[in-house]
MARTOR-274021 format. One line per 2 residues: number of its first residue (from 1); for each residue z negated, x negated, y negated of C-alpha. Coordinates in steps of 0.25 Angstrom, whole numbers. Each point is the difference from the previous one (the first is absolute). Layout:
// residues N
NUM) Z,X,Y | ...
// end
This chain:
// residues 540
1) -139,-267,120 | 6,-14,-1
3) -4,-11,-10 | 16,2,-3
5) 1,14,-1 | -14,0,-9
7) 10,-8,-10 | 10,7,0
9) -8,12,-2 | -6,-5,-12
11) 9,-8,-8 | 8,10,-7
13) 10,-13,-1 | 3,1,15
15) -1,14,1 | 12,0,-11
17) 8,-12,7 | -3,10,14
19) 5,11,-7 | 13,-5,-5
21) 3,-5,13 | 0,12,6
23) 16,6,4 | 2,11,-4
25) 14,8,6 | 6,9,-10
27) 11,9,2 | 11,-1,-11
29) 11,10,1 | 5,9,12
31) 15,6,1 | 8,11,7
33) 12,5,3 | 8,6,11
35) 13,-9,5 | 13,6,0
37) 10,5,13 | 1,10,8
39) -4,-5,12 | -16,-4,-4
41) -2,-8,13 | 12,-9,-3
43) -5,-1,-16 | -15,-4,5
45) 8,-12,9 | 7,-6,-11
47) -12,0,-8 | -7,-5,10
49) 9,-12,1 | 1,-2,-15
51) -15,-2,-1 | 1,-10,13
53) 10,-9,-9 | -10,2,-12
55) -13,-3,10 | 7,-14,5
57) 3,-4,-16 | -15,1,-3
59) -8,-6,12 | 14,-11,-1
61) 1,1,17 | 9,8,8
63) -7,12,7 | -3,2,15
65) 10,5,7 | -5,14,3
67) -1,4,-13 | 13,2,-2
69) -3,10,10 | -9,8,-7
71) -12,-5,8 | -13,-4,-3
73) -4,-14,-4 | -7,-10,-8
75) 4,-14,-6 | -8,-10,-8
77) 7,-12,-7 | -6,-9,-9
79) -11,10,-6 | 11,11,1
81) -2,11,8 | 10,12,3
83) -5,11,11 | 8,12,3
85) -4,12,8 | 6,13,4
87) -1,11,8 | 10,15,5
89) -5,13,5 | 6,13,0
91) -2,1,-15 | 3,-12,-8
93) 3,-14,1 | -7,-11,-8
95) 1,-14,-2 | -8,-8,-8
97) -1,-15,-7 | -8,-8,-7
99) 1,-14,-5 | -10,-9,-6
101) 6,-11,-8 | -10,-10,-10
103) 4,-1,-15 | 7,-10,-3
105) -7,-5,-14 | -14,7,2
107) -9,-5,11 | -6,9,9
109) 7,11,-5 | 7,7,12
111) 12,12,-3 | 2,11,12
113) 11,8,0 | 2,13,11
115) 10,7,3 | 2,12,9
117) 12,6,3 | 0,14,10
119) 7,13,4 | 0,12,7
121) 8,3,13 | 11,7,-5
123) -4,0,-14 | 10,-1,-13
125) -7,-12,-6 | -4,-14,2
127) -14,-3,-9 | -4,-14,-5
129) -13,-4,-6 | -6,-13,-4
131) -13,-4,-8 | -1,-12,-8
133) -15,-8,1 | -5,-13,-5
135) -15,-6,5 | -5,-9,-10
137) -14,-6,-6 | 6,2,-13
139) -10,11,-9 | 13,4,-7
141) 14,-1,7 | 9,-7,-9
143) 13,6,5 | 9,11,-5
145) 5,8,13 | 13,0,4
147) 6,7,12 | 3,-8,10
149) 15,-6,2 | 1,10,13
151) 1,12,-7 | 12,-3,-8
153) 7,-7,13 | -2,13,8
155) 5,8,-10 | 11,-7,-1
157) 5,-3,13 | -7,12,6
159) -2,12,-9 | -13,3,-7
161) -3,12,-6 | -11,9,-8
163) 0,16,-2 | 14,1,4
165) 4,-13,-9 | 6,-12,5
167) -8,-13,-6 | 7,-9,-8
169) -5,-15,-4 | 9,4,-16
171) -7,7,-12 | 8,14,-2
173) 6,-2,-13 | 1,14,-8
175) 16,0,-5 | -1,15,-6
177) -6,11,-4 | 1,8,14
179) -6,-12,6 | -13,0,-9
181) 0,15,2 | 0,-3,14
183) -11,-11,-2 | -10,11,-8
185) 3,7,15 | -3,-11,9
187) -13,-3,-9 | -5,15,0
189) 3,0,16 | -14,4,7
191) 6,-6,13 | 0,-14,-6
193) -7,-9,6 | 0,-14,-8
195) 0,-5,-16 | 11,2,-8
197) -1,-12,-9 | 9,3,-13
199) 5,-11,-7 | 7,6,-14
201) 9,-9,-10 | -3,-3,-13
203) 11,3,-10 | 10,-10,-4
205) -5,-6,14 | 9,0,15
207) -10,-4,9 | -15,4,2
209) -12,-9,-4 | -6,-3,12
211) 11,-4,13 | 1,13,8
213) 8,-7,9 | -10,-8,5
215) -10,11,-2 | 9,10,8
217) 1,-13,11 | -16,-1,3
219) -2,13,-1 | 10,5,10
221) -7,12,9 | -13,1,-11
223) 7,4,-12 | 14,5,-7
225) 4,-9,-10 | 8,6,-10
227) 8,-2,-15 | 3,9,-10
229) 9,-7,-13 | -5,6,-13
231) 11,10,0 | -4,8,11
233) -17,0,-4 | 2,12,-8
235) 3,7,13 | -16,-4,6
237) -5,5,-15 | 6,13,-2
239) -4,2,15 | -14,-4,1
241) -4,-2,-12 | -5,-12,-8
243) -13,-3,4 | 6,-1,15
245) 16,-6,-4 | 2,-14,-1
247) 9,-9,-9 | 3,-10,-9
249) -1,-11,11 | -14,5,5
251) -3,2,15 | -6,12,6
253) -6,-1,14 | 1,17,5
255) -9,2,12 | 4,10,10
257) -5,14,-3 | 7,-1,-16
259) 0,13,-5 | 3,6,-14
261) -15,3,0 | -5,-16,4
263) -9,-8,-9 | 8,-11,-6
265) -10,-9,3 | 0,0,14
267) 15,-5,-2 | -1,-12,-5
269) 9,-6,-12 | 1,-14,-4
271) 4,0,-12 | 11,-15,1
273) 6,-7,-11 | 15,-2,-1
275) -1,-15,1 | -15,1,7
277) -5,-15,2 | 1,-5,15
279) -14,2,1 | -1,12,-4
281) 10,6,9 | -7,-8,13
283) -11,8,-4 | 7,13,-1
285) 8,-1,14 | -12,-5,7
287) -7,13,-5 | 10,8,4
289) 1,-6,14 | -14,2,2
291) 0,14,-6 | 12,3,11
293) -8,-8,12 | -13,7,-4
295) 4,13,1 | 8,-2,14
297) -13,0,7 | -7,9,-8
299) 12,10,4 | 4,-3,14
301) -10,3,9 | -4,-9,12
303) 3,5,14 | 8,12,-6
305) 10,-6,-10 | -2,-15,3
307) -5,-4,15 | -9,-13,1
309) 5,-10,11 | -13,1,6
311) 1,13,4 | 16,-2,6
313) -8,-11,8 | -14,8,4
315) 11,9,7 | 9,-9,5
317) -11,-6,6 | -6,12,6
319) 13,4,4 | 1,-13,10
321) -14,-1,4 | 5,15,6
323) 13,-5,6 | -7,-12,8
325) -11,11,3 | 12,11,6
327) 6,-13,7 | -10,-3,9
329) -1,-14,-8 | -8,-14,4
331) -15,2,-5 | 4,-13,-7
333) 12,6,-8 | -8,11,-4
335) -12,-9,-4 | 10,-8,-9
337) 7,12,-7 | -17,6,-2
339) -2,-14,-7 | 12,2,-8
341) -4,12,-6 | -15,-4,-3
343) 6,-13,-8 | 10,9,-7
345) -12,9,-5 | -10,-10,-4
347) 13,-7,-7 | 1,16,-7
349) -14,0,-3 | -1,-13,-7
351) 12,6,-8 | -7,14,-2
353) -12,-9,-6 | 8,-6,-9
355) 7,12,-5 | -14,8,-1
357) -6,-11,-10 | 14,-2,-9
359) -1,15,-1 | -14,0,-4
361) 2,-11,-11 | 11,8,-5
363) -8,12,0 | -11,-6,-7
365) 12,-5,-11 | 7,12,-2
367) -15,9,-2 | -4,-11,-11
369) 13,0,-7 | 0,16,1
371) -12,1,-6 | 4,-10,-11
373) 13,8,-4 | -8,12,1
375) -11,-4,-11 | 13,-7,-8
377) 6,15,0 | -14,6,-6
379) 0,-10,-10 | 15,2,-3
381) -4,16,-2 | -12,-2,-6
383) 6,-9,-11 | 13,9,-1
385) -10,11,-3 | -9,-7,-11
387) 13,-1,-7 | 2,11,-1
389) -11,5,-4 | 1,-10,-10
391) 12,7,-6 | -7,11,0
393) -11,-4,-7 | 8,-4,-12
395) 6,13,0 | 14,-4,4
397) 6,7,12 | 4,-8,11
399) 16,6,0 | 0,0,-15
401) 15,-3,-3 | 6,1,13
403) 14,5,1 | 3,12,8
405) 11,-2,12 | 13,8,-6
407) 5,3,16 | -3,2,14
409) 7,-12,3 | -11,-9,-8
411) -12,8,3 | -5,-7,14
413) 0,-13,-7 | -6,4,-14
415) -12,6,12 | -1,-15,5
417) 2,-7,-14 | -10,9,-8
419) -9,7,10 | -2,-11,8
421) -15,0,8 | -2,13,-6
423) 11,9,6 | 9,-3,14
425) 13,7,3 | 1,3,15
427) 13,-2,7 | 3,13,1
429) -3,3,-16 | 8,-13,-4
431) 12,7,8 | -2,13,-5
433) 0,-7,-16 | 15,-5,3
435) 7,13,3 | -11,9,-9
437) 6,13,-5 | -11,2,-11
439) 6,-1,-15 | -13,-7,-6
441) -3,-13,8 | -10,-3,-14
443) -7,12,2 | -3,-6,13
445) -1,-13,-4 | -13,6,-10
447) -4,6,13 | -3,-12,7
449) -7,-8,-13 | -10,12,1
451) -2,-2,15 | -1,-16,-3
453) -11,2,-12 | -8,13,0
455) 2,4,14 | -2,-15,5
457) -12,-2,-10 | -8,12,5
459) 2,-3,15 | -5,-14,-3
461) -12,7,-8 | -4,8,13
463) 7,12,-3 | 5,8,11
465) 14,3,-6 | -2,14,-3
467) 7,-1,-12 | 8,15,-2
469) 6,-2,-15 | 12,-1,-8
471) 7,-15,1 | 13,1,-9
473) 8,10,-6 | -1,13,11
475) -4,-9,12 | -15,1,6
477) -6,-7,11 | -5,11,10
479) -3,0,15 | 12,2,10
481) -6,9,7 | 6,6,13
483) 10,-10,-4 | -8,-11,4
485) 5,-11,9 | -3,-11,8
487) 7,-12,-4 | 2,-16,7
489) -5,-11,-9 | -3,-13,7
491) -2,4,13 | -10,11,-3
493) 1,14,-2 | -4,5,-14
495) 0,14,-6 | 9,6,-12
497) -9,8,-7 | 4,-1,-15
499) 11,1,-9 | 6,-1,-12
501) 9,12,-4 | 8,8,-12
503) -2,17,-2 | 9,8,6
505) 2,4,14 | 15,-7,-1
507) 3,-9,11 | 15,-4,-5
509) 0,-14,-2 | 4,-4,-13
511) -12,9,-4 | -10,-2,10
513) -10,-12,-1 | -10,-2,13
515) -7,-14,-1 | -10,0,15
517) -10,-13,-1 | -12,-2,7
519) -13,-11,-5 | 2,-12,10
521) -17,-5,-2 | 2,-13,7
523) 10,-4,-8 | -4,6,-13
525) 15,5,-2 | 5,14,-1
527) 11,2,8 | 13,9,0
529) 3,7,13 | 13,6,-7
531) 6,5,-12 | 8,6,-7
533) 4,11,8 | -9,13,5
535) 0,-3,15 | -2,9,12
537) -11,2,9 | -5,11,11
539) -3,8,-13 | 14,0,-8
// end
């Protein structure tokens, strides 16, 4: 070891400066979508050409002539570098371009964009991809993300669209109740594939707190921007629910997958003033533009959603080295094309480096602060608890006082306002609650306070739930019995066992009071699968 690298080695001051200087390439945000037109071919061509004009803007240089031909080339300009690759077989035809373009207030910090645009022989669509990357020293990138300008000049001038709709650079603005009906769809819709990021109205207000059109401008292809005035947010409440609505100028970020059933929680609402300062509403677009950017890569998948540029050039280039092969090419030729492909993989292995270490440094940040908001959570259960014990201890009751719901319709939000962290109303049970054919929705409401005191208590005490007994007025717990279930709760299966139920063999329902729950342990909750209905099984 040299004398150099001995200090380098021990003087934690030069390791730090070696360390910082280190670039790093992180990916920012990936889209998708499939062009419009009949004819896919003649789609992928004008896309084609679109990015071209885009290409020249960036590297500021016109382009070799052959790639308005859809060959391959490579241009450098000034520290600007735009290559393109492409290839066609019996199955698919791909083209590929990346451009590397400096910052141009940050030093060293470098910005990739790759697109890829491909059909099939025949096929109905046209698909276009791009990634968005950025290499830098920095240890934190200080950016918000923002799809590049391409996306909205394709989907203008050629067409973009995502699970059937078309892509639009505009915020949809809810004008009535239909269209809030049809928004409670769209967010529930399993197929979906990007954020619906829900901008609500305060009263007495026209506009949203934060600027959705700006929002819905950056995020075009990562997120669907949308506003609901404060006359039609009733709609999102009676549908879904308090804990999962939004309103009153707040913003709700609703990841694909929504259901009746999801955790709030992993649908993030900022809560928004109605005159927010102008810092605060930097800070809350810029977290919904990384929540959108973050959760295109985490959902598109590499090489099957998205395709890298590498991999369009790796073949490409396997595909020429082939042709000059079958041609009876010079030696020279194929020598050049061999050396060709070795620059282009050791150029894709640096880039692999750098990906695999800005992935390990995130991994590392996203355990720690995992394991933070775990121990955060415990201590929030813990001291909700204690409190309760405390109340206890006094020989108050916890619900001492609390007014009973007088209908259906204000049962599933007297759950959330007074059993909260206690006792969760699936989706299925906080539908069933709205249209509820029982006469005595306080009957049930006693019910669950049971279910959130004693029954909760004694599961938190180690019992095991065995609990047969009287609960209220003719209504016992017991076991289901042959009408046990299996039942969907956060992506697991649980099973039904238990229930709380009225005398009689009478299933009528303005008589009949069925309330199916199960103890969720991780959560320290007791959830209900459904109520108020007997249901049927195998059994019945």
């Amino acid at each position: 070891m040299n004398s150099i690298e001995t200090r380098a080695g021990g003087d934690p001051r030069l390791t730090a400066l070696k360390e910082s200087a280190r670039v790093r390439e992180r990916e920012l945000l990936r889209v998708v979508g499939q062009l419009t037109g009949a004819d896919s071919a003649v789609a992928a061509q004008a896309a084609r050409m679109e990015v071209l004009k885009w290409a020249a803007q960036q590297i500021g240089d016109q382009l070799p002539g052959v790639a308005m031909e859809g060959r391959s080339f490579e241009h450098l300009r000034g520290g600007r570098t735009c290559i393109a690759a492409g290839f066609a077989d019996d199955y698919r035809v791909l083209w590929a371009l990346r451009v590397d373009r400096p910052d141009a207030n940050v030093a060293q910090r470098t910005w990739t964009t790759e697109i890829v645009v491909g059909h099939a022989p025949g096929g109905t669509s046209a698909l276009f991809s791009l990634r968005l990357l950025a290499s830098s020293p920095e240890a934190t990138l200080q950016v918000d993300p923002a799809v590049p300008g391409l996306v909205r000049q394709i989907a203008t001038t050629c067409g973009l669209q995502q699970s059937g709709s078309r892509l639009d650079a505009a915020a949809w603005h809810i004008a009535s109740e239909d269209d809030a009906h049809e928004l409670v769809a769209a967010l529930l819709n399993p197929a979906r594939i990007v954020p619906y990021l829900v901008c609500s109205v305060a009263e007495r207000e026209d506009q949203p707190s934060i600027n959705s059109q700006m929002l819905a401008k950056v995020t075009l292809g990562i997120a669907k921007v949308v506003v609901v005035p404060a006359a039609y947010t009733w709609v999102l409440t009676q549908q879904l629910g308090k804990p999962l609505s939004v309103f009153n100028g707040a913003v709700r970020a609703y990841m694909p997958g929504f259901s009746y059933d999801a955790n709030p929680y992993a649908h993030r609402l900022f809560f928004v003033d109605p005159k927010p300062s102008e810092e605060r509403a930097k800070s809350t677009l810029a977290a919904l533009r990384w929540l959108a950017a973050n959760e295109s890569i985490r959902r598109l998948q590499l090489g099957a959603d998205v395709l890298a540029f590498s991999a369009v050039r790796e073949v490409s280039l396997d595909v020429e080295r082939e042709r000059l092969k079958q041609t009876g090419s010079a030696d020279t030729e194929q020598l050049r094309a061999a050396q060709a492909q070795i620059d282009a993989l050791k150029d894709d292995l640096r880039r692999s480096v750098e990906t695999q270490q800005w992935l390990s440094d995130e991994h590392t940040f996203i355990e720690e602060h995992a394991q933070n908001l775990e121990q955060q959570l415990r201590g929030a259960q813990f001291r909700i608890q204690q409190l309760l014990d405390q109340i206890k201890a006094r020989g108050d009751e916890p619900d001492a006082g609390i007014s009973l719901p007088e209908s259906w319709d204000a049962f599933a939000d007297w759950c959330d306002e007074v059993l909260s962290g206690r006792v969760a109303l699936s989706g299925r049970a906080r539908r069933e609650t709205k249209s509820a054919g029982f006469d005595d929705p306080q009957a049930a409401a006693r019910c669950l306070l049971w279910l959130a005191n004693e029954y909760r208590d004694s599961r938190i005490n180690g019992a095991s739930g065995d609990l047969r007994k009287p609960i209220d007025r003719g209504i016992h717990n017991d076991r289901c019995g042959a009408d046990s279930f299996e039942f969907d709760w956060l992506g697991r299966k649980v099973s039904v066992e238990w229930h709380l139920k009225n005398g009689g063999n009478t299933r009528a329902p303005h008589r009949c009071l069925r309330i199916y729950y199960f103890w969720d342990e991780e959560s320290r909750l007791v959830v209900i699968a459904t109520m108020p209905a007997h249901i049927r099984t195998g059994a019945t």
